[in-house]
C-alpha positions as CSV (number, residue, x, y, z in Angstrom):
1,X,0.0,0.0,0.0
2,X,3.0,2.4,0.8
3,X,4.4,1.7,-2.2
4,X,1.8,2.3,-4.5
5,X,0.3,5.7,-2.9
6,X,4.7,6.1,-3.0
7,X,4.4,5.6,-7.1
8,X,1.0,7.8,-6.9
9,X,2.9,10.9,-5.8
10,X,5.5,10.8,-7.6
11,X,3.8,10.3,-10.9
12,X,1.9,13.7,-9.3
13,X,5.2,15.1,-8.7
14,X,6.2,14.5,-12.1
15,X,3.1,15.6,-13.7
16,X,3.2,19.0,-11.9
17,X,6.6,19.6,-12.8
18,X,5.9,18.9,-16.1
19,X,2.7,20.7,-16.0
20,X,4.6,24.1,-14.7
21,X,7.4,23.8,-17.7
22,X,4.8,23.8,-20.0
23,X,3.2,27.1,-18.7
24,X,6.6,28.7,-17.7
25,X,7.5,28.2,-22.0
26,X,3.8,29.5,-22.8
27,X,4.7,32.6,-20.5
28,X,7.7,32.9,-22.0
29,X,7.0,33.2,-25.2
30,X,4.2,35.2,-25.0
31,X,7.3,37.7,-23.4
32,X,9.2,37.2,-26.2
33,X,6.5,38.4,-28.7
34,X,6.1,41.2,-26.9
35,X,9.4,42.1,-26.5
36,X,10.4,41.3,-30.5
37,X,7.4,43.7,-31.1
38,X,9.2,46.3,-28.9
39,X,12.2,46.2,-30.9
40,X,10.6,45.9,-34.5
41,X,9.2,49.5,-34.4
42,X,11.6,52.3,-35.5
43,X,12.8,54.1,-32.7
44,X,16.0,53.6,-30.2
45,X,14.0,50.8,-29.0
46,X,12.8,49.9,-25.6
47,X,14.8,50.9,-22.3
48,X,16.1,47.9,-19.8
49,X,13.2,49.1,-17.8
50,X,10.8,48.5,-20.1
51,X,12.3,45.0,-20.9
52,X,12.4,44.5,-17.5
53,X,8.6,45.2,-16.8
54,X,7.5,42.9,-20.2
55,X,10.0,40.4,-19.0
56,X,8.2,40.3,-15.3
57,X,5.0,40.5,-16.7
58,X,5.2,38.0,-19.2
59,X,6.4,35.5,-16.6
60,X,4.1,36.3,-13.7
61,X,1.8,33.8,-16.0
62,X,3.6,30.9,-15.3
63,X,2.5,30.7,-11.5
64,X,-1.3,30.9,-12.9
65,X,-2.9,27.6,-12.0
66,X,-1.9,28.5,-8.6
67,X,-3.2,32.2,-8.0
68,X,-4.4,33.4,-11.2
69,X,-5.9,36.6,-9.3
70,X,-2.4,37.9,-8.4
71,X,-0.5,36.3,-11.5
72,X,-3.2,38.5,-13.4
73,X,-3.1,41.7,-11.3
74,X,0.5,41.6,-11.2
75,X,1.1,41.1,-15.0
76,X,-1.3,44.0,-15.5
77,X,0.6,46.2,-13.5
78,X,3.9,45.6,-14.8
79,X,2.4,46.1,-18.6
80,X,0.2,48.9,-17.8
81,X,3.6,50.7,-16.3
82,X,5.3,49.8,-19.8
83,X,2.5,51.4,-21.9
84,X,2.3,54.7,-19.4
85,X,6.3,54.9,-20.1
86,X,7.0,54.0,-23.7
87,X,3.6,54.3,-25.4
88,X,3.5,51.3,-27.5
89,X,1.2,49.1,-30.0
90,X,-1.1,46.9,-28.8
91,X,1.0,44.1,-28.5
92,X,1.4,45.7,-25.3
93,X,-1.5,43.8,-24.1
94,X,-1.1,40.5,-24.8
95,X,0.1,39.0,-21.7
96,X,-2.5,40.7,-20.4
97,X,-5.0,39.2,-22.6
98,X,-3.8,35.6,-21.9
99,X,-3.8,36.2,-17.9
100,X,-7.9,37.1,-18.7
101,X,-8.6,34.1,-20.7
102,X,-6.5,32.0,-17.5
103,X,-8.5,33.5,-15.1
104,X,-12.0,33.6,-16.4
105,X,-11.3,29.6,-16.9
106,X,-10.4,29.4,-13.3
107,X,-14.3,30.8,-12.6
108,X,-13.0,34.6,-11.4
109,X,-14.8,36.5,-14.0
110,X,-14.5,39.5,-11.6
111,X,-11.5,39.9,-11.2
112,X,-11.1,39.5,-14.8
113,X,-13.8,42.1,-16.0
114,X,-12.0,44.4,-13.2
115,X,-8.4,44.5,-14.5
116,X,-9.2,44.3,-18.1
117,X,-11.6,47.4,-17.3
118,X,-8.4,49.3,-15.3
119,X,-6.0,48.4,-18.1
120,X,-8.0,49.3,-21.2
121,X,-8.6,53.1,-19.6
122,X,-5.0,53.1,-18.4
123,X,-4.3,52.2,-22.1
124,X,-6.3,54.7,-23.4
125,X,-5.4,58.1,-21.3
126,X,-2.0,57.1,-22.2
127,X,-2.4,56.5,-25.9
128,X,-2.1,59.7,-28.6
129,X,-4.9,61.8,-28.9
130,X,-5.5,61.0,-32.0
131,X,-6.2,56.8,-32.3
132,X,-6.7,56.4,-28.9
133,X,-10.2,55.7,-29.5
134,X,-9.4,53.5,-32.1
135,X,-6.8,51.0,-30.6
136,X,-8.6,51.0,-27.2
137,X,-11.8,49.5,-29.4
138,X,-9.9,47.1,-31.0
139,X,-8.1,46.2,-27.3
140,X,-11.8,45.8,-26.1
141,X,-12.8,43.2,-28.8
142,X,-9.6,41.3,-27.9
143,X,-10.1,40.9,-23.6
144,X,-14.0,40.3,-24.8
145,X,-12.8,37.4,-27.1
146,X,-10.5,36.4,-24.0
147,X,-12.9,36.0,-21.5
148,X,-15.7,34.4,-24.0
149,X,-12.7,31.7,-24.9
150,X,-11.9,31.4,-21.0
151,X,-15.6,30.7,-20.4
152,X,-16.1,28.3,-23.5
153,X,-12.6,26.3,-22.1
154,X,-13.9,26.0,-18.3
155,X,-17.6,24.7,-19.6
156,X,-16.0,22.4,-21.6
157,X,-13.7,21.0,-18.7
158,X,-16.8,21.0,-16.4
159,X,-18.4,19.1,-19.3
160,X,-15.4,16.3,-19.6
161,X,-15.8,15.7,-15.7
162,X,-19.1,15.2,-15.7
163,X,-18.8,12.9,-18.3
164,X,-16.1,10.7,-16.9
165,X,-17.9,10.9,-13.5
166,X,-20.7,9.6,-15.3
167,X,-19.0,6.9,-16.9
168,X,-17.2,6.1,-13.3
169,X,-20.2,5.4,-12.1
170,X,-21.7,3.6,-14.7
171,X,-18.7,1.1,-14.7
172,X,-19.3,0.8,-10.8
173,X,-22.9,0.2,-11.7
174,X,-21.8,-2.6,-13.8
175,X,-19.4,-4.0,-11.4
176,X,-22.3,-4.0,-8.5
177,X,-24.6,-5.6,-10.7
178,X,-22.4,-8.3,-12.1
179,X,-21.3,-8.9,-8.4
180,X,-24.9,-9.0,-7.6
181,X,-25.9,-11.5,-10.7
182,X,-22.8,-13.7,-9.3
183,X,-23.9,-13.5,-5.8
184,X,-27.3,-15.0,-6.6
185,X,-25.9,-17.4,-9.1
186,X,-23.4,-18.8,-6.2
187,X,-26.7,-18.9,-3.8
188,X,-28.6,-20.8,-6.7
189,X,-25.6,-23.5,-7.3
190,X,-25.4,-23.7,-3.5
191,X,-29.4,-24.7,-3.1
192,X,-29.4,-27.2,-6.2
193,X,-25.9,-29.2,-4.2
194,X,-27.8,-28.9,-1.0
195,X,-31.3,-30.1,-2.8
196,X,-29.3,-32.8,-5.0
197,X,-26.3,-34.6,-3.1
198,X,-26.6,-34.0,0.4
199,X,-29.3,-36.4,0.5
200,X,-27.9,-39.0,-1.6
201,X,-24.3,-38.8,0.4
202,X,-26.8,-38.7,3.4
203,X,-28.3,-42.2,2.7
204,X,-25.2,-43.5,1.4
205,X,-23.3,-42.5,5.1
206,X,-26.1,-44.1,6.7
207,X,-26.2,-47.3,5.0
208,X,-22.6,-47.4,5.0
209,X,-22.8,-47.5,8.9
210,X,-26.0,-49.0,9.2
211,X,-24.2,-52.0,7.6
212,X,-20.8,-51.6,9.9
213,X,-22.9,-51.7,13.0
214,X,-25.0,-54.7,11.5
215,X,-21.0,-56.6,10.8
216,X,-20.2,-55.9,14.4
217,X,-23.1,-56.8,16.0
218,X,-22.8,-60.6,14.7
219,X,-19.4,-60.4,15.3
220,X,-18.0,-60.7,12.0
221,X,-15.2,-58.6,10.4
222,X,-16.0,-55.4,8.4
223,X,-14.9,-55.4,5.0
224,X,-12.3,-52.8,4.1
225,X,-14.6,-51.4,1.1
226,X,-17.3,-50.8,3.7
227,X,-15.2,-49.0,6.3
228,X,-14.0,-46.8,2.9
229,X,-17.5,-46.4,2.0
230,X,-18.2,-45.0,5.1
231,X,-15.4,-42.7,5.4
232,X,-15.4,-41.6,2.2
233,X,-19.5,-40.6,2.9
234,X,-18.6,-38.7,6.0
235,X,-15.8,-37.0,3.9
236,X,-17.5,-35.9,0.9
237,X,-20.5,-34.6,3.4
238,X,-17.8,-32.2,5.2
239,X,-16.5,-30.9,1.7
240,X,-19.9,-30.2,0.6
241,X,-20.7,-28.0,3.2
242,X,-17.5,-26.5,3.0
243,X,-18.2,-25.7,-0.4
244,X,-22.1,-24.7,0.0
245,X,-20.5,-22.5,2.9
246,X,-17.8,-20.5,0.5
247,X,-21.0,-20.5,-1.8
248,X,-22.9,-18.5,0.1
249,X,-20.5,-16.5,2.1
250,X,-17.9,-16.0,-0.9
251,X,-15.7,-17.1,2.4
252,X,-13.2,-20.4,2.0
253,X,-12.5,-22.2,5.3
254,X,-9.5,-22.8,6.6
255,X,-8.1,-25.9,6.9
256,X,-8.5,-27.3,3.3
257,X,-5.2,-27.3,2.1
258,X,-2.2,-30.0,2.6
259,X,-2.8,-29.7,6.6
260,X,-5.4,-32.8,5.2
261,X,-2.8,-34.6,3.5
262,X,-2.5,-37.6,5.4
263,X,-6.5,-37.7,6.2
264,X,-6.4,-37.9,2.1
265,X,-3.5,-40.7,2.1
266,X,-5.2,-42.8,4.9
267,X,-8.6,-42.9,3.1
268,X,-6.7,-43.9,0.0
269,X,-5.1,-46.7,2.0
270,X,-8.5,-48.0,3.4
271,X,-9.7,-48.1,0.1
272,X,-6.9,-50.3,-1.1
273,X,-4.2,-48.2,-2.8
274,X,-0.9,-48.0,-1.7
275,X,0.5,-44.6,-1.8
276,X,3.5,-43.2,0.1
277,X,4.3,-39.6,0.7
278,X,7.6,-38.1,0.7
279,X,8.5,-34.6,1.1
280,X,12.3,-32.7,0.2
281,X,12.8,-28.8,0.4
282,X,12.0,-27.0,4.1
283,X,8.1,-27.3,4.9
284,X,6.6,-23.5,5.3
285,X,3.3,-22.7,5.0
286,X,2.1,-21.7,1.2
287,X,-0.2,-18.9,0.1
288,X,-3.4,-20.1,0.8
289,X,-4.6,-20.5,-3.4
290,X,-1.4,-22.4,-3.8
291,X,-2.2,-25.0,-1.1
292,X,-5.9,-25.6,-1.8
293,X,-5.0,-26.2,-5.1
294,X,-2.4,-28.5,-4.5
295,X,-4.5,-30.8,-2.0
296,X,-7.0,-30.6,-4.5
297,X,-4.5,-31.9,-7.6
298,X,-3.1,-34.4,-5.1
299,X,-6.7,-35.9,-4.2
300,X,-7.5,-35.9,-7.9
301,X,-4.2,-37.9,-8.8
302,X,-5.1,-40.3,-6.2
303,X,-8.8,-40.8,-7.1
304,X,-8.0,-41.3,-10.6
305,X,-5.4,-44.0,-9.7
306,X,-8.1,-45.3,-7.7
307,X,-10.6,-45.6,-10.9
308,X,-8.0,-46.5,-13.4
309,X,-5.0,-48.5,-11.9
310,X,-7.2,-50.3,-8.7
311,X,-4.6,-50.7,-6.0
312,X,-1.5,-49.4,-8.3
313,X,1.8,-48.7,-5.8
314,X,1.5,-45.2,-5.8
315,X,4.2,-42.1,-4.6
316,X,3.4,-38.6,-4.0
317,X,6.4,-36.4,-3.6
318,X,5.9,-32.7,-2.8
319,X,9.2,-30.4,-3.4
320,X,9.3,-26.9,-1.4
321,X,11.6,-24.4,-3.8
322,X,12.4,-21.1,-3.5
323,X,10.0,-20.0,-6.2
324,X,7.7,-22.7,-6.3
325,X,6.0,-25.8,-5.1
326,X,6.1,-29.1,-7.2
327,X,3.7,-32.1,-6.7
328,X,4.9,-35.2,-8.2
329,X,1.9,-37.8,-8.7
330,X,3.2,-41.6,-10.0
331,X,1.4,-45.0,-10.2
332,X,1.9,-48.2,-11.7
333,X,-0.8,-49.1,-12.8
334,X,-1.4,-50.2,-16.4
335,X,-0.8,-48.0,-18.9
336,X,-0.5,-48.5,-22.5
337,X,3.4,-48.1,-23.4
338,X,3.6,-45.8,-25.8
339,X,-0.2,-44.9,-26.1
340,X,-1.5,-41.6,-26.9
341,X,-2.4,-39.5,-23.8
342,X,-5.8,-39.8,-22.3
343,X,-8.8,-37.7,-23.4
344,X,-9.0,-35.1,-20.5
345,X,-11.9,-35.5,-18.5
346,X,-13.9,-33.2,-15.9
347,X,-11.0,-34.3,-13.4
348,X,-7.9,-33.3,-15.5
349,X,-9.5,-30.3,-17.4
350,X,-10.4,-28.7,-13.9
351,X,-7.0,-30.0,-12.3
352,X,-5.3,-28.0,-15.8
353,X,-7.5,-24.6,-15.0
354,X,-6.3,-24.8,-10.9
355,X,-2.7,-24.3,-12.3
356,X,-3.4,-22.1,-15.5
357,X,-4.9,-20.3,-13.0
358,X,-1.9,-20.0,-11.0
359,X,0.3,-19.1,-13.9
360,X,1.7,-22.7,-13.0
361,X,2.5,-26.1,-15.8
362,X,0.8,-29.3,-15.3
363,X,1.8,-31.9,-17.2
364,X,-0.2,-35.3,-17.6
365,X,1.1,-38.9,-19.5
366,X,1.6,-42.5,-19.4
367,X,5.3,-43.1,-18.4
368,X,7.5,-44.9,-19.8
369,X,8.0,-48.1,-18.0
370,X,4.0,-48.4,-17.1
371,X,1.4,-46.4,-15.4
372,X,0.5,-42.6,-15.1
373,X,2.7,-39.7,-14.0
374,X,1.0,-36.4,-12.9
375,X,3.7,-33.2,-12.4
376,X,2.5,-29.5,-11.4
377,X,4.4,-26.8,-10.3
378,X,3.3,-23.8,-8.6
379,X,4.8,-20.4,-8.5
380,X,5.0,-18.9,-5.2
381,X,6.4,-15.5,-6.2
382,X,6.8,-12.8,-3.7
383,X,3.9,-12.5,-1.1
């Protein structure tokens, strides 16, 4: 968080300073017309206080986004002094000019009708008798033109906010009703599992130990495959309402990742598989998306070994890396040597999305000297 409101001040920063070298070049340019003017007309040209008062003048508009009132009054000042002294042309008043257009944008139409009022009388008692009148006219036209522009550029900048904050909240419209659409989508999934499964894994549980307590009451030994059944039952009814709970809440519960690794193996054992786990690299705890999908890719592994390979020696080897986590998934089982890859099915395809999702590889084929090889590795990056 420090780091990014960091980046957001200085790109500020930068924008400012970029922003006040654009207007200190406008202002001085503006200067230098004035001042090239000054020198064009016949004459000894003007004196260093003149220059001095167009140079001041001219640059006082460069602090205008931040008090256009004085940068305005100021500028005024310094080129209503040079007109009283040296009697120019009109270009005279074209920092003037610009500080009106600045300010009328900035909403001080006041204080802009004021000073171009005081300079274009100040202009005029000083100008010759004889086309006083004249140029002061053709001044007026010019600080009218200035203030009209000034008010066309602030409506139009009060126009493009409105229009983005209209848009901004549009797009959050959007985002509250797509959140909204998910929300009720999640509660309507969540209602057809509840309505669907949790009664048949219901009847299955019960039977399942209705049939164990039967075995023991007449004293004879419990088949394996029962005692699986069973657990198996009571397992898939604690997942389901650990998933109809993130359903509804949006919140996953803790505990689902490899801390239930060796409730996974054990299951896999009482059903008849023989899997070993072994582990290299120092154990640390993952980021939580990493180990929920990597319980999930192990129990996947195991159950298709279960479906496809019976009870297939199996070995599950979990590497810990600096950047990433591997899982390491062998069996065998009975794979054709040499055949082509299996056709994904819902297992593998949603296994393949866990990691893509990740920005991890997966990677899924017979092996070589007989049965099935699963290997997915998981970036940890820097969290």
């Amino acid at each position: 968080m420090r780091g990014e409101q960091g980046e957001q001040r200085e790109m500020r920063e930068l924008g400012a300073w970029r922003t006040g070298l654009v207007d200190t070049a406008l202002a001085a340019v503006i200067g230098g017309a004035v001042l090239l003017a000054a020198f064009a007309v016949s004459g000894p040209g003007p004196s260093t206080a003149d220059v001095v008062l167009i140079t001041a003048g001219s640059l006082a508009l460069a602090v205008h986004r931040r008090a256009p009132v004085v940068s305005l009054v100021f500028t005024a000042a310094c080129m209503l002094g040079y007109v009283v002294h040296a009697n120019p042309g009109t270009s005279a008043a074209f920092p003037v000019i610009a500080g009106v257009h600045v300010v009328t944008r900035a909403g001080h139409r006041a204080a802009a009708v004021g000073v171009s009022v005081v300079f274009l009388v100040g202009f005029f008692l000083a100008s010759p008798s004889g086309d006083g009148i004249e140029r002061t006219l053709l001044l007026h036209g010019w600080f009218v033109c200035a203030g009209v522009t000034g008010l066309i550029d602030r409506n139009w900048q009060a126009y493009l906010r409105q229009t983005e904050q209209r848009a901004a909240e549009a797009e959050r419209t959007r985002e509250e009703a797509a959140l909204r659409r998910a929300g009720e989508e999640r509660l309507r999934i969540a209602r057809e599992l509840h309505d669907s499964l949790t009664h048949s894994i219901s009847i299955v549980k019960l039977q399942a130990g209705v049939a164990v307590h039967l075995a023991r009451k007449r004293g004879e030994d419990v088949p394996e495959a029962l005692l699986a059944i069973q657990e198996a039952s009571g397992e898939a009814m604690r997942e389901l309402r650990a998933t109809l709970e993130v359903l509804r809440t949006d919140v996953v519960a803790p505990g689902s990742g490899l801390a239930r690794l060796g409730e996974l193996v054990e299951r896999a054992r009482t059903a008849g598989l023989t899997a070993s786990v072994s582990v290299t690299g120092t154990e640390r705890p993952l980021p939580d998306d990493v180990d929920r999908a990597a319980y999930r890719i192990v129990q996947e592994a195991l159950t298709n070994v279960a479906r496809h390979a019976g009870r297939a020696k199996t070995s599950v080897r979990l590497a810990y890396a600096a950047d990433h986590f591997s899982i390491h998934v062998e069996d065998e089982g009975t794979a054709v040597l040499g055949g082509s890859p299996p056709a994904p099915g819902t297992g593998l395809t949603g296994m393949r999305e866990r990691v893509a999702a990740l920005g991890g590889t997966l990677h899924t084929a017979p092996r070589p000297g007989g049965g099935f090889c699963v290997r997915a590795e998981l970036p940890l990056g820097v969290r």
